[in-house]
LUMVEXKOL-603489 format. One line per 5 residues: for each residue x, y, z of N, C-alpha, C. Coordinates in nm, 3 decimals, decimal comma. Example, Ala and Ser with C-alpha at 12.3 -4.5 7.8 and 13.67 -1.06 7.14 Angstrom:
<atoms>
1,319:-0,569:0,780:1,230:-0,450:0,780:1,320:-0,330:0,780  1,285:-0,225:0,708:1,367:-0,106:0,714:1,290:0,003:0,787 .
</atoms>
This chain:
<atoms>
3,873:-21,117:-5,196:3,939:-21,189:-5,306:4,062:-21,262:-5,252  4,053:-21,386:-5,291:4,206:-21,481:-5,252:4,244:-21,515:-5,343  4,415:-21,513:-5,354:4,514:-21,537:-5,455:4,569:-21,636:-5,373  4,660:-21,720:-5,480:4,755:-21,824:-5,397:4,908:-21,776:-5,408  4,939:-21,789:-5,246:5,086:-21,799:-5,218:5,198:-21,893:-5,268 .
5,254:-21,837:-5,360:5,394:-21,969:-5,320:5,555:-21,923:-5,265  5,607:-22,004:-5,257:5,751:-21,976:-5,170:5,846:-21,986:-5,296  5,967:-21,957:-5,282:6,042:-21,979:-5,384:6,103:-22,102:-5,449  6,068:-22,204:-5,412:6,063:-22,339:-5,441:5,968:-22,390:-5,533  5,859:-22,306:-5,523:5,754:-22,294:-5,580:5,629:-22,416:-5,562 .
5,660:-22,453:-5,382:5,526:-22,463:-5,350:5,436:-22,397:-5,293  5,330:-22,435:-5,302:5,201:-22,348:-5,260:5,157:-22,319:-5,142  5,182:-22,231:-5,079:5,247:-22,219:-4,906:5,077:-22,207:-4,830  5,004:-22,077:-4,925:4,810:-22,070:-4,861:4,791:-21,967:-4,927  4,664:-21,978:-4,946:4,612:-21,875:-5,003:4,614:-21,725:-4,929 .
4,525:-21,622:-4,992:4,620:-21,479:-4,885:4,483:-21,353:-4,981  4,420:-21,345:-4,857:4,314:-21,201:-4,896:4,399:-21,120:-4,966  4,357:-21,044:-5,065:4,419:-20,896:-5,146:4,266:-20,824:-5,142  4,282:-20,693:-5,148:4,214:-20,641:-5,174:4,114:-20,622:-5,274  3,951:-20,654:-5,279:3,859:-20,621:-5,322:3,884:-20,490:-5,403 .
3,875:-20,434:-5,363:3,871:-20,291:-5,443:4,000:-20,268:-5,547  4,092:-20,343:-5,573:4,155:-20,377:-5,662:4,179:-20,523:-5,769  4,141:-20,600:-5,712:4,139:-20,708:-5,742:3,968:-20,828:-5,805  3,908:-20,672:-5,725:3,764:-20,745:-5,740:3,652:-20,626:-5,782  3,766:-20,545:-5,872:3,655:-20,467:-5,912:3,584:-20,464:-6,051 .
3,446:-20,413:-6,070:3,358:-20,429:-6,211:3,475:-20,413:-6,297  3,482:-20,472:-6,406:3,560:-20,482:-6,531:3,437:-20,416:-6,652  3,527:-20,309:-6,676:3,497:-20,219:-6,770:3,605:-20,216:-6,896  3,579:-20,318:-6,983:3,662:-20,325:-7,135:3,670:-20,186:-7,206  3,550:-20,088:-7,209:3,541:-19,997:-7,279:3,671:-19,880:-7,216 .
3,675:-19,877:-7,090:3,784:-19,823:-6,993:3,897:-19,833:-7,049  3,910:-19,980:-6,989:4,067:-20,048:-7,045:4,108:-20,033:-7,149  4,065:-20,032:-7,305:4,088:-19,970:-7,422:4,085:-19,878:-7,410  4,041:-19,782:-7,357:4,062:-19,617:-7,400:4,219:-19,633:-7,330  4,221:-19,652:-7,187:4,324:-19,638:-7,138:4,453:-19,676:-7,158 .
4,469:-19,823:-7,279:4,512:-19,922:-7,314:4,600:-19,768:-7,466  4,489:-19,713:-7,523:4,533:-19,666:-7,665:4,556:-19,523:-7,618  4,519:-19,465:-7,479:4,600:-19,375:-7,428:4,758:-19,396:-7,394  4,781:-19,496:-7,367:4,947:-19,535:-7,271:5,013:-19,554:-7,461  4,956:-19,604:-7,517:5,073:-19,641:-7,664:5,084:-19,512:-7,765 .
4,925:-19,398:-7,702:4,934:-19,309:-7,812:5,113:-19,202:-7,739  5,089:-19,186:-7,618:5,164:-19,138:-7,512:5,282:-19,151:-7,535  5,387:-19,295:-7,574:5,478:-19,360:-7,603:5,501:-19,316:-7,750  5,435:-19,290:-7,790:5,503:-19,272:-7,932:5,566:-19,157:-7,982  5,678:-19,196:-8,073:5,812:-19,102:-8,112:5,792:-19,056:-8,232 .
5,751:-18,956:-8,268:5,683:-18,877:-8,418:5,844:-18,834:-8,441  5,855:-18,969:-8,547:6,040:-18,908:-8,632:5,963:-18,878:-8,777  5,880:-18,972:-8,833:5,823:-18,923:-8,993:5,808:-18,768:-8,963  5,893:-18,689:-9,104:5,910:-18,547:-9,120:5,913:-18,534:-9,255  5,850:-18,469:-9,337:5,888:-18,451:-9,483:5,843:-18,295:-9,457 .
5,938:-18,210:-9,595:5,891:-18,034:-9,613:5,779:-18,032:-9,695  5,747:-17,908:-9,659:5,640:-17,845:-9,748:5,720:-17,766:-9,900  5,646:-17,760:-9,995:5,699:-17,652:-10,114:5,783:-17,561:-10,083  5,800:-17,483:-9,918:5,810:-17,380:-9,863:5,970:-17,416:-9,829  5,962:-17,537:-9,755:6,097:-17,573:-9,707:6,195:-17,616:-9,809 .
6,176:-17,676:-9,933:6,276:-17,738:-10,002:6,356:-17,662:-10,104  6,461:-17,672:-10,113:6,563:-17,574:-10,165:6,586:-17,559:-10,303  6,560:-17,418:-10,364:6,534:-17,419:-10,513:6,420:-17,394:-10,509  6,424:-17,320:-10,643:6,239:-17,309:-10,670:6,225:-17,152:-10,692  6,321:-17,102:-10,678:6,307:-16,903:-10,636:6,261:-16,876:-10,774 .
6,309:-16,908:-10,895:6,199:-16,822:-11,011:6,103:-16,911:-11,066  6,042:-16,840:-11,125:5,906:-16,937:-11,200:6,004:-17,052:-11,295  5,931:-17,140:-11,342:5,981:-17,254:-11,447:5,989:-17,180:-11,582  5,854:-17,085:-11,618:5,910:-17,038:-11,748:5,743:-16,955:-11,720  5,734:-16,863:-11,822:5,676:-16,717:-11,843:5,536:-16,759:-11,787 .
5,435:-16,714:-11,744:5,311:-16,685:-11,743:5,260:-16,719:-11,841  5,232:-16,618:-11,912:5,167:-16,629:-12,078:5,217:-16,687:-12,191  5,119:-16,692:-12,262:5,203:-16,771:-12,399:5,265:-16,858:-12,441  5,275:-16,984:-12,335:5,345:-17,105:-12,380:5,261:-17,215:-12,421  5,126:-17,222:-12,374:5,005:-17,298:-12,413:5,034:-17,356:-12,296 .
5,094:-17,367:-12,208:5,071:-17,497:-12,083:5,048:-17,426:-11,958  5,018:-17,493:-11,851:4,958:-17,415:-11,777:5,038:-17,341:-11,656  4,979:-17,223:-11,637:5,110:-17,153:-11,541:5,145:-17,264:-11,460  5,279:-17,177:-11,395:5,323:-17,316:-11,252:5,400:-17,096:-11,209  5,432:-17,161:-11,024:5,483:-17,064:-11,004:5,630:-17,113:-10,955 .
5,635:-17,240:-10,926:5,744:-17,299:-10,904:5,776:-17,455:-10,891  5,909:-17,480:-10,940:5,931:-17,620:-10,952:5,937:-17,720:-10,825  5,912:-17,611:-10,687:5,938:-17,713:-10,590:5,737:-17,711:-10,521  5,646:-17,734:-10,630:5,516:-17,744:-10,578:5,486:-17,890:-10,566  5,386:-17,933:-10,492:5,370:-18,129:-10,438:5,370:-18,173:-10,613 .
5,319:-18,117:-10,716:5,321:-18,212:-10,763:5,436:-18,234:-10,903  5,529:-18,182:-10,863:5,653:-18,175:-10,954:5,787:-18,257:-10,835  5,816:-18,393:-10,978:5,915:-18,432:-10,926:6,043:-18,339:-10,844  6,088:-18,372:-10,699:6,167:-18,339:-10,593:6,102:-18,222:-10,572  5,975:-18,181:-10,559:5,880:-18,072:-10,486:5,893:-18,171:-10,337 .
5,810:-18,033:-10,257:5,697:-18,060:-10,151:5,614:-18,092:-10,132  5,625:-18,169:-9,989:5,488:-18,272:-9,938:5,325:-18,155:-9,916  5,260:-18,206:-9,967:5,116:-18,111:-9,977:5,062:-18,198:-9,843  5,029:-18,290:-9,789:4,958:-18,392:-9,734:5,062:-18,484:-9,639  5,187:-18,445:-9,573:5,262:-18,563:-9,560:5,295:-18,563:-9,398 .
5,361:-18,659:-9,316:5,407:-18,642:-9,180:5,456:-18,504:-9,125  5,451:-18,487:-9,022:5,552:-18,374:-8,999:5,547:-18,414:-8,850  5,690:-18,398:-8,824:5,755:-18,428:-8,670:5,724:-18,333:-8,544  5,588:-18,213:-8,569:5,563:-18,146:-8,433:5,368:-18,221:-8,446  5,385:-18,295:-8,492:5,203:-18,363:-8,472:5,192:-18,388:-8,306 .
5,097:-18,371:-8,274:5,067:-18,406:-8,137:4,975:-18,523:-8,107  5,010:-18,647:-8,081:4,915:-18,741:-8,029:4,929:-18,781:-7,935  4,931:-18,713:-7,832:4,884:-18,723:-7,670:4,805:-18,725:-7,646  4,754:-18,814:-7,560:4,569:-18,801:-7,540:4,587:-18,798:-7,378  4,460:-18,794:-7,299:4,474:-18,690:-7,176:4,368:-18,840:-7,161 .
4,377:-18,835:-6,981:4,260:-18,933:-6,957:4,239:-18,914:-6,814  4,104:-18,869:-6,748:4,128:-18,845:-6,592:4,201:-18,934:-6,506  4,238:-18,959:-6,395:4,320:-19,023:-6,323:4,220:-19,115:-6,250  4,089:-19,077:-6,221:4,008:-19,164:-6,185:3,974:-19,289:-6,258  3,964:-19,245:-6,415:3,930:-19,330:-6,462:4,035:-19,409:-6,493 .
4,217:-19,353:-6,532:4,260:-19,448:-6,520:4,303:-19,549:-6,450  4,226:-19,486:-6,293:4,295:-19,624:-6,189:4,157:-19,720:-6,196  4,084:-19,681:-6,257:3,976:-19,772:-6,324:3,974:-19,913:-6,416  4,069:-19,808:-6,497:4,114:-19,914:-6,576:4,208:-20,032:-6,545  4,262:-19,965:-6,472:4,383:-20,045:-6,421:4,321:-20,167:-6,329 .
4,199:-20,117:-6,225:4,152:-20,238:-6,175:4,083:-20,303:-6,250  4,040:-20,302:-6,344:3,972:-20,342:-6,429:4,059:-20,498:-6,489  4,166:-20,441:-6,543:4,282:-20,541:-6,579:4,291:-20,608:-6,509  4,372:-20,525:-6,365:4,376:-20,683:-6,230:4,287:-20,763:-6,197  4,159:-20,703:-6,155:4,022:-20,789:-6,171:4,023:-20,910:-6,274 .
4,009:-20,879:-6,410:3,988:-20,961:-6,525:4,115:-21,070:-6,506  4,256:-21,004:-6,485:4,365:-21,127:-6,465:4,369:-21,172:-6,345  4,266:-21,143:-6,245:4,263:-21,242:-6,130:4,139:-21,356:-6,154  4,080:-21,315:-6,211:3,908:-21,375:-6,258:3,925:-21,524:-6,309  4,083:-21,473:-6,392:4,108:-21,558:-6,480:4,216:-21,659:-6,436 .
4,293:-21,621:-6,306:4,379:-21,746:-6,227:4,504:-21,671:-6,280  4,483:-21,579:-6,305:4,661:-21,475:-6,384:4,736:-21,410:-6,283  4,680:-21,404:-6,150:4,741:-21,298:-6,103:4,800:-21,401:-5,938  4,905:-21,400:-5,869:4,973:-21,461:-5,755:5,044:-21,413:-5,707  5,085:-21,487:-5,594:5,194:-21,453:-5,487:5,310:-21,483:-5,476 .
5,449:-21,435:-5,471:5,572:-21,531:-5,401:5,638:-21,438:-5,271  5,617:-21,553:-5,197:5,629:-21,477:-5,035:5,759:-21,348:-5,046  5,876:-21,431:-5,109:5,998:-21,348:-5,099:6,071:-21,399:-5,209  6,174:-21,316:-5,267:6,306:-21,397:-5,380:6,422:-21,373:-5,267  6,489:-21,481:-5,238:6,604:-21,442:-5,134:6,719:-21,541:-5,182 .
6,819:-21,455:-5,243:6,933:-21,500:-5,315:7,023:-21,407:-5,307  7,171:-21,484:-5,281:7,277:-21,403:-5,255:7,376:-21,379:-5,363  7,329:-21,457:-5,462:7,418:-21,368:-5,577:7,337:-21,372:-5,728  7,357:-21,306:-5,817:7,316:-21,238:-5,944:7,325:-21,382:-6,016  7,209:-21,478:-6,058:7,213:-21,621:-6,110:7,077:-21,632:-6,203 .
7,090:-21,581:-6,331:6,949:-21,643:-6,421:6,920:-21,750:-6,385  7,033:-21,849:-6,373:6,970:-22,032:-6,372:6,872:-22,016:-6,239  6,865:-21,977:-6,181:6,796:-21,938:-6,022:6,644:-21,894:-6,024  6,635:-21,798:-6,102:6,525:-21,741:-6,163:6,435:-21,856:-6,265  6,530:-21,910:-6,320:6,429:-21,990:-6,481:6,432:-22,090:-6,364 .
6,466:-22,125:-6,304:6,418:-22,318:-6,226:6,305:-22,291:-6,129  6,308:-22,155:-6,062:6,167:-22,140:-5,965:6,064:-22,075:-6,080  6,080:-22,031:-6,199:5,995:-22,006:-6,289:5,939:-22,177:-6,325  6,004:-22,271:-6,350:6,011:-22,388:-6,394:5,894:-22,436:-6,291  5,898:-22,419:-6,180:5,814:-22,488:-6,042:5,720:-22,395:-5,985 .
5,676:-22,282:-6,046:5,552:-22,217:-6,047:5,454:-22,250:-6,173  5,385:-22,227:-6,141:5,239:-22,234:-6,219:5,292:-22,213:-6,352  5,272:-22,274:-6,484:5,376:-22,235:-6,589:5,251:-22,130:-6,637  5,340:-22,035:-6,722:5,275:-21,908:-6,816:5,432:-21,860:-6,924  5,359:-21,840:-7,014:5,411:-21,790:-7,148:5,541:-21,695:-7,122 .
5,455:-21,584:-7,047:5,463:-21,433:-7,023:5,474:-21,405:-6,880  5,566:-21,336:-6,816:5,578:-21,382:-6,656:5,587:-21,230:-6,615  5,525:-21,128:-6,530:5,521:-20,998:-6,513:5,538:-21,008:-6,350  5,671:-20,938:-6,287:5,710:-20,968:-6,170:5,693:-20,796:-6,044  5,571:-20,821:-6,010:5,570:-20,676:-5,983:5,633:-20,686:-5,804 .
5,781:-20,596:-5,763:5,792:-20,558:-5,664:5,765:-20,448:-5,578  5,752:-20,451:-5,424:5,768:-20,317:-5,409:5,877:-20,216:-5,349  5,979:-20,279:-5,358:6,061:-20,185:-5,390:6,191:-20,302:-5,474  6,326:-20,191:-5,560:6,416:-20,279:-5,633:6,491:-20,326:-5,550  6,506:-20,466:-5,622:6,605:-20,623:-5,603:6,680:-20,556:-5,704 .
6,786:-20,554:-5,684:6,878:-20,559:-5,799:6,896:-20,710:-5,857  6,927:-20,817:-5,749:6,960:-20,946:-5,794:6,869:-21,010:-5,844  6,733:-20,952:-5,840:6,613:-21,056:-5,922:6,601:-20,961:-6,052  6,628:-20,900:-6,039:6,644:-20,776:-6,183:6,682:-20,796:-6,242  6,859:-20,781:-6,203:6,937:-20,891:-6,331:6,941:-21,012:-6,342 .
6,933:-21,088:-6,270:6,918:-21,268:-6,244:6,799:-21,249:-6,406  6,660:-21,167:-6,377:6,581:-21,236:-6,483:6,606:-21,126:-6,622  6,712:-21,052:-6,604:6,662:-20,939:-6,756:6,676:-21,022:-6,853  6,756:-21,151:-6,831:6,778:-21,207:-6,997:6,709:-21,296:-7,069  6,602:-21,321:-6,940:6,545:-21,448:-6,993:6,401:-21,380:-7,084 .
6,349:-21,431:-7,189:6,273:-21,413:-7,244:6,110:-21,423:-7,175  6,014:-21,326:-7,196:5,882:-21,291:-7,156:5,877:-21,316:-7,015  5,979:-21,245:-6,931:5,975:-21,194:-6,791:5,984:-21,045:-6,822  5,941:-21,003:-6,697:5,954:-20,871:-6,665:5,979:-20,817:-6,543  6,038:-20,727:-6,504:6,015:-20,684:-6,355:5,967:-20,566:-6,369 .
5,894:-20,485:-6,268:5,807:-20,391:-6,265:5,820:-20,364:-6,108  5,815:-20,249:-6,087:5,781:-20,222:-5,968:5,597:-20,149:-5,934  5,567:-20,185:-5,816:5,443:-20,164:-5,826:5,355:-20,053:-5,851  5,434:-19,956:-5,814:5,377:-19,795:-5,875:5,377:-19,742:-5,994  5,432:-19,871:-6,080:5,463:-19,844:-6,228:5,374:-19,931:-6,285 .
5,285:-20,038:-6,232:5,197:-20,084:-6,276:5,120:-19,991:-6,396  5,090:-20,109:-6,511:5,028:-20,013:-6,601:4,949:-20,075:-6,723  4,844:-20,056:-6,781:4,721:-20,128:-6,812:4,792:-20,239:-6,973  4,940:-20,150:-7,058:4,987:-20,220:-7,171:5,019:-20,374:-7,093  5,127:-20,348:-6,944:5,209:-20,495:-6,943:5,116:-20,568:-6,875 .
5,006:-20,548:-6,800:4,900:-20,644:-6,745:4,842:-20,705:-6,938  4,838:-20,618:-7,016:4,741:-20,692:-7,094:4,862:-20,795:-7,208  4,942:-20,752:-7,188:5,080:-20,824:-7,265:5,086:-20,986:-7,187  5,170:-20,940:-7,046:5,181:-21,059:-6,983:5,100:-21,156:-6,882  5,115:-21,270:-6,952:4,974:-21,357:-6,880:4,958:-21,425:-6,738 .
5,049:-21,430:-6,698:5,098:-21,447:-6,525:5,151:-21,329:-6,449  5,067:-21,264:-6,354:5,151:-21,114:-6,261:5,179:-21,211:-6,147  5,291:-21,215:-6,109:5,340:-21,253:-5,981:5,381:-21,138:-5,874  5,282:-21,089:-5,796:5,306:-21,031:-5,680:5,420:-21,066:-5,560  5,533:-21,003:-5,539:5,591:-21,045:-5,449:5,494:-21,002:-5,334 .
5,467:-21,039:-5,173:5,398:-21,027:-5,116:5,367:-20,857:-5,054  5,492:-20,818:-5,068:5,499:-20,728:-4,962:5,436:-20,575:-5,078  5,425:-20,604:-5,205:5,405:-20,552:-5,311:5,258:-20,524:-5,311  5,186:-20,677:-5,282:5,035:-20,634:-5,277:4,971:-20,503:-5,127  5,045:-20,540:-5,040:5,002:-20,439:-4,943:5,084:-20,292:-4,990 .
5,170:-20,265:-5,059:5,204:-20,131:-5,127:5,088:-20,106:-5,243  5,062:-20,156:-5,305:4,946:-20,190:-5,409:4,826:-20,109:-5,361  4,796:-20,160:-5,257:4,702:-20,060:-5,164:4,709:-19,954:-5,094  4,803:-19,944:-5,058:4,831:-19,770:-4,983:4,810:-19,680:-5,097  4,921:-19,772:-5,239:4,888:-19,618:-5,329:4,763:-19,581:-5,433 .
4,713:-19,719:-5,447:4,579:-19,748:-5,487:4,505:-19,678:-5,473  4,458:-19,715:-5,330:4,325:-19,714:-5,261:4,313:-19,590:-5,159  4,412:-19,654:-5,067:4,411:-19,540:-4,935:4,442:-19,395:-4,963  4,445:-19,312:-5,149:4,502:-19,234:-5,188:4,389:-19,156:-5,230 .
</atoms>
């Protein structure tokens, strides 16, 4: 599989082998969704909490006698269906939605993604970012003279601080480092720009693992 190189000027310096076995592997959609609604079930923060009859305060004697009033017993005013009762049916903040997914399959998925966004002309190179001081305008003008995309996903392999902050402010960039690659921001952002030295880390922990 060949991707195209560019320099930070953002011309097109040559194209550059990546690895097959990441880049060129069967695309399995059914994968990628599981794996896709594994990573968001994973992420999520269970704050919805409401009590049961049990928890809410008040309620210790009956409303009124057992027998003889013609209406129908109750044993207490804090049951679901008496105004400021308890939830019978409602959230509660120890729910568990973690879902589990082998590791095989999720580096499956994951090639799956890169595959499909290389298939599709989504996925490139920039040899190096080499800048000596912390400058957004720097970042948006070689964004300006690459291949344009919406959504710009900047995977290194190891941290730049100065391309980090140079791009945190600008809108639908990202930086990522490559071991953090992960099946939500491939399917979010529509251009992955590989710094070079990123795709051969890509593979040690990939593949050769």
């Amino acid at each position: 599989m060949n991707i195209d190189l560019y320099s930070q000027k953002g011309e097109k310096l040559k194209t550059i082998k990546v690895s097959d076995a990441i880049f060129k592997a069967e695309i399995n959609e059914g994968l990628m969704h599981q794996a896709l609604v594994r990573q968001h079930s994973n992420a999520r923060v269970n704050l919805a909490h409401t009590l049961t009859k049990g928890e809410v305060r008040g309620g210790g004697a009956k409303p009124y006698r057992q027998k003889g009033t013609g209406r129908a017993r109750q044993g207490s005013i804090r049951n679901p269906h008496y105004k400021g009762g308890g939830n019978a049916m409602a959230p509660r903040n120890n729910r568990n939605f973690e879902k589990d997914m082998p590791k095989k399959q999720r580096r499956k998925a994951l090639f799956s993604a890169l595959s499909l966004k290389a298939k599709d002309g989504g996925i490139a190179a920039l040899d190096k970012y080499d800048a000596k001081e912390i400058k957004t305008k720097h970042v948006v003008e070689m964004l300006g003279k690459l291949p344009k995309a919406r959504r710009t996903l900047f995977v290194l392999d190891k941290k730049n601080e100065i391309l980090e902050k140079s791009a945190k402010n600008i809108p639908g960039v990202k930086i990522l480092l490559v071991n953090y690659l992960n099946i939500a921001d491939l399917a979010k952002y529509e251009k992955v720009l590989f710094l070079e030295p990123a795709l051969k880390k890509a593979e040690e922990i990939f593949v050769k693992k």
